[in-house]
N, C-alpha and C positions, 0 to 999 in steps of 0.2 A: 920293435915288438913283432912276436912272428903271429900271423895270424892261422893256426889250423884245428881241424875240426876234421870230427869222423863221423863221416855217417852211414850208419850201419847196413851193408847190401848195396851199397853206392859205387864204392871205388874198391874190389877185388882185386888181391892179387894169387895167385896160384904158387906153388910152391911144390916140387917133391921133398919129401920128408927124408933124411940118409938111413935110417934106422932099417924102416919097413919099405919104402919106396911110395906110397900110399901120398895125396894129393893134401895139400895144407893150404889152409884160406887163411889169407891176413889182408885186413883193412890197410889200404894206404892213406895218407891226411889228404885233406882238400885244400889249398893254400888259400884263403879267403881274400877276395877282390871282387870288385864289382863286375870283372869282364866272368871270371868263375859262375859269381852266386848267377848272373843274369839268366845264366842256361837251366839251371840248379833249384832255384827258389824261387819261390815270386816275390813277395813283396821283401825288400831289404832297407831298414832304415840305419843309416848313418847317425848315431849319438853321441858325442862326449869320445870319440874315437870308441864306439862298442858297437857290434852291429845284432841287429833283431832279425831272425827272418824268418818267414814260414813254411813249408811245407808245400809242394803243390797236390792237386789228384792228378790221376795219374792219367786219368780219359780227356781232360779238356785244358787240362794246365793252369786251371784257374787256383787261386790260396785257399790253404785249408784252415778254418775258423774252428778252435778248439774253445768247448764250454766243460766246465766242470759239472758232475752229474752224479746222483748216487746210484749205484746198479740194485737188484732185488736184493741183496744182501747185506745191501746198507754201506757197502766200499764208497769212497769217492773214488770215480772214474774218469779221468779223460775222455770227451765224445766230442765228435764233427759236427759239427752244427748244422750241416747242411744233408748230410746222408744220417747221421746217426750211428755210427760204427764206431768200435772202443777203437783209443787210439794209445797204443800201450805207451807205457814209459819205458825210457832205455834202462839199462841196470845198473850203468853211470848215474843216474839221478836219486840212488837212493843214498850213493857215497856222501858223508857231512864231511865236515869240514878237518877232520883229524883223519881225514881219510880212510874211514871204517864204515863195514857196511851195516846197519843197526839189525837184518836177518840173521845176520851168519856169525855175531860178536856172541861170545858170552863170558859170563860174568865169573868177574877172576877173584881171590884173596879182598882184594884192597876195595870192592867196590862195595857200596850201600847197597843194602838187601831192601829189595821192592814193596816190603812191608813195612819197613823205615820210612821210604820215600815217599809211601800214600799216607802214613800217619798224620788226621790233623791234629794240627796242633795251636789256631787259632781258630775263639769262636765269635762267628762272623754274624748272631743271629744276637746274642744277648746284646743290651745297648752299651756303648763307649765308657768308659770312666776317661772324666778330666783328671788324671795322677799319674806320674812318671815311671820310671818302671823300676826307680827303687821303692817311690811310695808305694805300688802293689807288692814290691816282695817282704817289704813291714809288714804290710796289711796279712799277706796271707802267709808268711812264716813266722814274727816276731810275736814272742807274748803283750798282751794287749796294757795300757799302759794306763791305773787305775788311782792315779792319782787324781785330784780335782787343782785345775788352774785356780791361781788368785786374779781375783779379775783386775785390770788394765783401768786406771784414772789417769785421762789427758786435762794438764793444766793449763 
């Protein structure tokens, strides 16, 4: 398994571009080991072969302790627990899992319309009926059945 990871403003590489001649930055990986992270990261924990690590500051080397926080606008935020500073997200973190980024996608033919999707459509405030949900579609579509039972003698 290879282990690499980019972090962004870490490991530059320069480039001239053939075009314009003009100077081109690209990120190289970090190959992830312990003799790497040791200079790199502070704390690094070994899991389940996955590794965790932090961040250092940049003045004493110590780890950086991130809390979640809401700013004046009501965002959740990333902050340092110990200075107070947003601590932005990369732009990798917003990619899910289909690999799309949910800012920049939009909505094509086939997808459900947002006024669909908020539709309720169960109500969660009246109280429960014990009946399945063919007995509710009897109850609330069939004509109602106005016969009278004969009543029932066990011998």
């Amino acid at each position: 398994m290879r282990r690499l990871v980019y972090v962004e403003g870490l490991n530059p590489r320069y480039r001239r571009a053939e075009s314009n001649e003009s100077l081109v930055a690209e990120e190289n990986y970090l190959k992830i080991n312990e003799e790497c992270i040791s200079g790199i990261f502070g704390h690094l924990n070994v899991r389940n072969d996955t590794l965790e690590f932090t961040a250092l500051y940049a003045k004493d080397n110590a780890p950086c302790q991130a809390v979640w926080r809401y700013d004046t606008k009501g965002n959740r935020v990333r902050v340092s627990a110990r200075t107070g500073h947003l601590l932005p997200l990369p732009v990798a973190a917003r990619i899910l899992d289909d690999l799309t980024d949910p800012e920049t996608v939009e909505a094509g033919d086939k997808d459900t319309p947002a006024e669909v999707v908020a539709k309720q459509t169960v109500d969660f405030v009246s109280t429960p009926r014990l009946e399945t949900f063919e007995e509710e579609l009897t109850r609330l579509y069939a004509p109602l059945d106005k016969r009278k039972r004969f009543p029932t003698y066990w011998y």
